[in-house]
C-alpha positions as CSV (number, residue, x, y, z in Angstrom):
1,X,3.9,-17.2,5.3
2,X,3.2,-14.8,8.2
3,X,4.0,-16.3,11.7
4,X,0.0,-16.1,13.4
5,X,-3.2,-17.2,13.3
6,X,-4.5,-16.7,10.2
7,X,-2.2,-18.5,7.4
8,X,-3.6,-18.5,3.7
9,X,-0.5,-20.4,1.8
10,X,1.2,-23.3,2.6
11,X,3.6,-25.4,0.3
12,X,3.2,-29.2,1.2
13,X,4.5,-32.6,-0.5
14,X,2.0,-35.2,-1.7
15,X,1.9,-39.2,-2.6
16,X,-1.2,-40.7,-3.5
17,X,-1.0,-44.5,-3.1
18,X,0.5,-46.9,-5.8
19,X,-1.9,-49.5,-7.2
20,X,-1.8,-53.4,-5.8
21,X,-0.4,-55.4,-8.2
22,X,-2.5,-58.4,-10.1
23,X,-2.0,-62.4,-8.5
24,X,-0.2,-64.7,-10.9
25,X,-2.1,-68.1,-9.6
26,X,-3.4,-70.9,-10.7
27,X,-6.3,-72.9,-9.1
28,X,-5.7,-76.6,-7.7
29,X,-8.5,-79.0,-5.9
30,X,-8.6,-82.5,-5.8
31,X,-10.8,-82.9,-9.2
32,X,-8.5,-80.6,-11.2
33,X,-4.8,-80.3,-10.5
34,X,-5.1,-77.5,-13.3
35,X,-8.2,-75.8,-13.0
36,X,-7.5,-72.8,-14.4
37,X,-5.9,-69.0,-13.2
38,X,-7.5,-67.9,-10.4
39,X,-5.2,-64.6,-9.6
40,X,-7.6,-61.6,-8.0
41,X,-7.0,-57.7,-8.8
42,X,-4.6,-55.8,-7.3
43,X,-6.4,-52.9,-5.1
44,X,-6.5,-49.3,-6.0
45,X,-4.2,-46.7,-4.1
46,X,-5.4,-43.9,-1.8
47,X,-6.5,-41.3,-3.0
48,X,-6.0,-37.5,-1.3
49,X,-9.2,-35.6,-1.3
50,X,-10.3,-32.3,0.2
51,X,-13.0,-31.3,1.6
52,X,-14.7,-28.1,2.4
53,X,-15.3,-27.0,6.0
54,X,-17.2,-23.3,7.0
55,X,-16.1,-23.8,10.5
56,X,-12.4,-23.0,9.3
57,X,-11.2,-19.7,8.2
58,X,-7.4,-20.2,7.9
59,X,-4.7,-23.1,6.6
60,X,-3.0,-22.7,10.3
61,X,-4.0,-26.8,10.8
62,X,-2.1,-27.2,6.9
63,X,1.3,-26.1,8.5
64,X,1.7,-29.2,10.9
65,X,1.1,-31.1,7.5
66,X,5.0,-31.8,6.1
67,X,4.5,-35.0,3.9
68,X,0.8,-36.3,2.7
69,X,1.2,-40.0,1.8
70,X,-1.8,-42.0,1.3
71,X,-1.9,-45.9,1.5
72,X,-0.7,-48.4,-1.2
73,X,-3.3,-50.8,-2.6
74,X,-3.2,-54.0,-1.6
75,X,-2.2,-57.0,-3.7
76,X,-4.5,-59.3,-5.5
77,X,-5.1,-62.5,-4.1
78,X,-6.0,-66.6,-5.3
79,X,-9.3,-67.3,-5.7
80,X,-10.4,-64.2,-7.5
81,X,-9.5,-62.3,-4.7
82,X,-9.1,-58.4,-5.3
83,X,-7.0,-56.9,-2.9
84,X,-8.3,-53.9,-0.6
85,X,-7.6,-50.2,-1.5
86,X,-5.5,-48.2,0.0
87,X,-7.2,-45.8,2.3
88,X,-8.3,-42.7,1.4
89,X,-6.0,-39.3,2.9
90,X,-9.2,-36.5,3.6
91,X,-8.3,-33.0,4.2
92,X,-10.5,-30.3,5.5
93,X,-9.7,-27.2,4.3
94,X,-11.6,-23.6,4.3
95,X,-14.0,-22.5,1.8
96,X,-12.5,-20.6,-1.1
97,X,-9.3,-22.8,-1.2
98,X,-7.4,-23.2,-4.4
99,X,-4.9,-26.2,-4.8
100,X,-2.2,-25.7,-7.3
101,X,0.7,-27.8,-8.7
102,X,3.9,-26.0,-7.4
103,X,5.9,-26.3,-10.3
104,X,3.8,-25.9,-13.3
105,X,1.5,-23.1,-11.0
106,X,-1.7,-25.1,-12.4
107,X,-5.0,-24.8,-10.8
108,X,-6.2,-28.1,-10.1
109,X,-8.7,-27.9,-7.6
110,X,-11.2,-25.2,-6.2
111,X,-13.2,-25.7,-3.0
112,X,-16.0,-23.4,-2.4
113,X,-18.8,-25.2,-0.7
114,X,-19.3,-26.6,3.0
115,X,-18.8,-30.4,2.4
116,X,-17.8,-30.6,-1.1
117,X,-15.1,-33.3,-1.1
118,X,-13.6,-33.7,-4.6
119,X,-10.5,-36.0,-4.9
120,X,-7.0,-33.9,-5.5
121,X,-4.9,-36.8,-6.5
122,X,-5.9,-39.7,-7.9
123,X,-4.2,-43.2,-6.0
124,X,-2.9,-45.6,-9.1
125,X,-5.1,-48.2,-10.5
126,X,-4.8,-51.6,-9.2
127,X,-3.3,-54.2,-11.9
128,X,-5.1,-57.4,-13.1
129,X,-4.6,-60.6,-11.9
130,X,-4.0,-63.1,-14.4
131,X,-7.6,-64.7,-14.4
132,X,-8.4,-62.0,-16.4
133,X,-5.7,-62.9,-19.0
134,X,-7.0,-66.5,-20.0
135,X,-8.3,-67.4,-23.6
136,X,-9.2,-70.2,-25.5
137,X,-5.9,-69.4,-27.1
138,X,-4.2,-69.1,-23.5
139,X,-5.5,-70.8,-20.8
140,X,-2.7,-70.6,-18.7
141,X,-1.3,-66.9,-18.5
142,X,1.7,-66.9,-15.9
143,X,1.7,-62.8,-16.2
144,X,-0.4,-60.1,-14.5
145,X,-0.2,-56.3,-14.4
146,X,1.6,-54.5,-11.9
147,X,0.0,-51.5,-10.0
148,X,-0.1,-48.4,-11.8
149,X,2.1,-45.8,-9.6
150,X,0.2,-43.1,-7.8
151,X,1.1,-39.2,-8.4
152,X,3.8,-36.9,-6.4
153,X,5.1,-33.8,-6.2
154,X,4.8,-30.5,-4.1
155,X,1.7,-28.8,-4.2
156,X,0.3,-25.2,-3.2
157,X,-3.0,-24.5,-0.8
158,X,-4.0,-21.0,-1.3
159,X,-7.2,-19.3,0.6
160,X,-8.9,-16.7,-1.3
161,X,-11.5,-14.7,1.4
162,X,-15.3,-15.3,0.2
163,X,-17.3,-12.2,1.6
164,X,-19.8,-10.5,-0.1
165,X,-18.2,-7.2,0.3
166,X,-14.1,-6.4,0.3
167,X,-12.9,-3.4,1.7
168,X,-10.5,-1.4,-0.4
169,X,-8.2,1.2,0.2
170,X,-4.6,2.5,1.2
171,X,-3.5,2.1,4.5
172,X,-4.9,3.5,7.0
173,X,-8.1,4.5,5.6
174,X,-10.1,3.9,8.3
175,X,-10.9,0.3,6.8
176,X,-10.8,-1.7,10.5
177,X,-12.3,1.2,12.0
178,X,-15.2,0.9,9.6
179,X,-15.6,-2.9,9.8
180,X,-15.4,-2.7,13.9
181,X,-18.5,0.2,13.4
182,X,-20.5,-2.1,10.8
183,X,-20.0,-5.2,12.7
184,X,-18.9,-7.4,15.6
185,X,-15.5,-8.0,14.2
186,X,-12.6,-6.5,16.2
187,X,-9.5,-6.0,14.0
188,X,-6.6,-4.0,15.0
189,X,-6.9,-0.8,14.6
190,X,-3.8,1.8,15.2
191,X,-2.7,5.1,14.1
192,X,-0.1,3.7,11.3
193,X,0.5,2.0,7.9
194,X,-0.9,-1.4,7.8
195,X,-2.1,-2.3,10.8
196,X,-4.0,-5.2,9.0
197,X,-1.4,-7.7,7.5
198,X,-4.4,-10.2,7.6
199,X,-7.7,-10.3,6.2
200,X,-10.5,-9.8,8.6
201,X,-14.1,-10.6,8.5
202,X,-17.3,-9.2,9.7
203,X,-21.0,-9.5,9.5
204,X,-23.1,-6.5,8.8
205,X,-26.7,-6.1,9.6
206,X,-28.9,-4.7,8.0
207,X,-33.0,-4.6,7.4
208,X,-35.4,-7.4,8.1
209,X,-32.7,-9.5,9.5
210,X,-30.5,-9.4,6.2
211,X,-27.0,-9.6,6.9
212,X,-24.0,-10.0,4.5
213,X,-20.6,-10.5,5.3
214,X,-17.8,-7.7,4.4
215,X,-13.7,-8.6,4.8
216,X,-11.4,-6.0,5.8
217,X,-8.6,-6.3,3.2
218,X,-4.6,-5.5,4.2
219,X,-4.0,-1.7,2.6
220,X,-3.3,-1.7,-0.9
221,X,-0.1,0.3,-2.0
222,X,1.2,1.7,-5.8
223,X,2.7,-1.2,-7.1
224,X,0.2,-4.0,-5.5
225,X,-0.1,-5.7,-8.5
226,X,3.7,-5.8,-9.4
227,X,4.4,-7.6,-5.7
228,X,5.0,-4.5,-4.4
229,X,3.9,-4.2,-0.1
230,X,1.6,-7.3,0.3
231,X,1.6,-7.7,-3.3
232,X,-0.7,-10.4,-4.7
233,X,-1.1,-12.0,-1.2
234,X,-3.4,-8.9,-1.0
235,X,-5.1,-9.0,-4.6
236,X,-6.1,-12.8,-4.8
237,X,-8.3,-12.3,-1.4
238,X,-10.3,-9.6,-3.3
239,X,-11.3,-12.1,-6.4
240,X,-13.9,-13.7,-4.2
241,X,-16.0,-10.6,-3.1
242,X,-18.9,-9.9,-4.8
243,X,-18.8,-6.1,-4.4
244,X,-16.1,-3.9,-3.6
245,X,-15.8,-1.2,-1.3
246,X,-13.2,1.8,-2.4
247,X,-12.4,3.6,1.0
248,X,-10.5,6.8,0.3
249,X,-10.1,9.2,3.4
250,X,-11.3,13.0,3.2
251,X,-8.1,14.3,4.1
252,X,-6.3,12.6,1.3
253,X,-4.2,14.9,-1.0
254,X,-5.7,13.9,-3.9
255,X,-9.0,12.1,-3.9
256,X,-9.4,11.1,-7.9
257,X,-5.6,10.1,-7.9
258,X,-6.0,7.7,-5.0
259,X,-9.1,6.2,-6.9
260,X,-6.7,6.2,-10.2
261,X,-4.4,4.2,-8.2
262,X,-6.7,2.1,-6.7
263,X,-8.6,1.2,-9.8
264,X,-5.1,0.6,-12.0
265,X,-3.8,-2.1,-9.3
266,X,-6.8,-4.1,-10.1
267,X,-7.0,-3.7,-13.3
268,X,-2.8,-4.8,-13.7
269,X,-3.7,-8.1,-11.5
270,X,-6.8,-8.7,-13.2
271,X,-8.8,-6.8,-15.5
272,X,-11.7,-9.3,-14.4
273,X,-11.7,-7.4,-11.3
274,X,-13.1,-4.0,-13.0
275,X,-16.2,-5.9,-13.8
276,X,-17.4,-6.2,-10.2
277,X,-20.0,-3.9,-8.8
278,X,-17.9,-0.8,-6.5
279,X,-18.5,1.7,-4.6
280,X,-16.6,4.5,-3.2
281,X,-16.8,5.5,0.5
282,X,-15.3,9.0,1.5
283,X,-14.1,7.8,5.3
284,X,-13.6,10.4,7.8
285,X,-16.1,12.9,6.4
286,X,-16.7,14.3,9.9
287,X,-14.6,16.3,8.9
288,X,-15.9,18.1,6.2
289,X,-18.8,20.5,5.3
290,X,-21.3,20.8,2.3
291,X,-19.0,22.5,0.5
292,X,-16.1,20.6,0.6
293,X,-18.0,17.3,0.3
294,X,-19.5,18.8,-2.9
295,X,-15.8,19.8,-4.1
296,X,-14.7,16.2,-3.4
297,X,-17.3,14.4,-5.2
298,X,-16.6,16.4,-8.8
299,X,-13.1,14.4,-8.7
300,X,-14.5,11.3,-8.4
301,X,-15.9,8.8,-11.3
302,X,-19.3,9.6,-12.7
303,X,-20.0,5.8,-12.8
304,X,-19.5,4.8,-9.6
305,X,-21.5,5.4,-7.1
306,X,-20.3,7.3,-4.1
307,X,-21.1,7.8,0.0
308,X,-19.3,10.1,2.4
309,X,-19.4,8.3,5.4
310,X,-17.7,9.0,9.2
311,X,-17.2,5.6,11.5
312,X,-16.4,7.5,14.5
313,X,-19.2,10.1,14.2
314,X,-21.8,7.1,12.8
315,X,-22.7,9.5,9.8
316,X,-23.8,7.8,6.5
317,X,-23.4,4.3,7.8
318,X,-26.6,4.2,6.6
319,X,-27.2,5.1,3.3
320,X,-23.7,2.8,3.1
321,X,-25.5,0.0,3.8
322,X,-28.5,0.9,1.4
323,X,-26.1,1.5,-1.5
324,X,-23.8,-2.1,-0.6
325,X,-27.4,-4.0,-0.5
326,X,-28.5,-2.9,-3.5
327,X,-25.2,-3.4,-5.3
328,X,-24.9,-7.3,-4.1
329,X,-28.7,-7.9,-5.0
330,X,-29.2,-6.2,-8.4
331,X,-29.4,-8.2,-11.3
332,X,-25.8,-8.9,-13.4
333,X,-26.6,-6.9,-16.4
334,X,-22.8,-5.8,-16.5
């Protein structure tokens, strides 16, 4: 879990409440020294929800969060009396959260909607009193039913990015250099091997007062989908975007083995991943003339569609945009 701002995994123990147990009691007044069982419900436990929030964008508020305990239910009462539930543990969490049971690596709960609140664990049922016992048989039933227990054990919160578009790419393809052009976003951007160990978001403008929002993804390596570099820390982000963005450089050695590359690491995490919409951007194409561009584009795939684009000089940030829109607003007739 990387030491910053931005923190999208965090291990934590949880305890939803244990049920109230049920009253063993027995009504007395003044005309009936034995008027029957009056023992109330035991209460139900706490339950620990979550909730989603768009105003976060990281688990960083998760880390301070060691043990979640809920509340116990409350014991049932005479008279009928049902005992109070325990209250209710709510936590807020980013959209595009995944919660996961640590030891079996289950998915139990997804959260991908501002204020959807679903309930993660379930608190134990309260048990019934003994009123609810009695029969013509039994009138007088000196049992009732203990509270159920409530649930335990550690649990995962992942965050999976949700952005339209997810940029793509080896490190140091110009990826924060493009998303600092397109947008208002300011990632780091250096002369080096990733320079983005987080992912970064940004929205893009474009006609009529569109927008749609693209994340800058930590540089994929040979070996991604095997752990390799950032490993599946980087893949998972890249399941949420609707369209994705191959960046390969013009001065790369060897443009249709980089796409190769790219293309196989998805394809070993996920081959779900191939059936997204892409698009390949030839970055730093400033660089390059109409012959070299035409050279370049014979080595890459037939079936995607492709843009040389330059950041720095502002050339084919245009047609980018063009090709992106139309790619996150055709019909899905994969």
């Amino acid at each position: 879990m990387e030491k910053g701002n931005f923190v999208d995994h965090i291990r934590i123990y949880c305890r939803s409440g244990k049920g109230g147990a049920g009253s063993v009691h027995f009504e007395r007044n003044k005309m009936d020294a034995k008027a029957g069982p009056d023992g109330g419900n035991g209460g139900r436990g706490g339950h620990i929800k979550l909730r989603g929030n768009a105003q976060l964008w990281t688990l960083l508020h998760m880390r301070y969060y060691k043990n979640v305990l809920a509340q116990d239910g409350v014991n049932g009462y005479k008279n009928n009396s049902t005992g109070s539930d325990g209250d209710d543990i709510v936590l807020e969490v980013p959209l595009g959260t995944v919660a996961k049971d640590m030891e079996s690596g289950e998915q139990e709960v997804e959260i991908l909607e501002d204020g959807q609140e679903v309930i993660w664990i379930r608190g134990g049922r309260g048990g019934l009193g003994n009123a609810n016992f009695a029969t013509p048989t039994n009138q007088t039933p000196d049992y009732a039913q203990p509270g159920e227990m409530g649930s335990e054990g550690w649990k995962i919160l992942e965050l999976k990015i949700l952005a339209d578009v997810g940029l793509v790419g080896f490190p140091n393809a110009g990826k924060s250099t493009l998303l600092s052009v397109l947008s208002a976003a300011k990632p780091k951007i250096a002369d080096y091997a990733f320079t983005t160990l987080t992912p970064q978001l940004g929205i893009v403008s474009y006609r009529d007062n569109k927008s749609f929002c693209m994340a800058d993804l930590p540089g994929i390596i040979e070996g991604a989908a095997e752990g390799k570099g950032l490993g599946h820390r980087f893949l998972r982000h890249i399941e949420r975007n609707s369209v994705l963005l191959l960046l390969v450089p013009a001065d790369s050695d060897d443009h249709e083995r980089e796409v190769e590359i790219l293309i196989n690491e998805l394809e070993e995490y996920n081959p779900e991943l191939l059936q997204k919409r892409m698009i390949i951007a030839v970055s730093k194409s400033e660089m390059l003339d109409d012959e070299l561009k035409q050279e370049i584009a014979k080595t890459l795939p037939a079936d995607i569609p492709h843009v040389f684009i330059s950041a720095v000089a502002n050339q084919g940030l245009v047609q980018l945009k063009d090709e992106l829109w139309r790619a996150l607003t055709a019909k899905d007739d994969i």
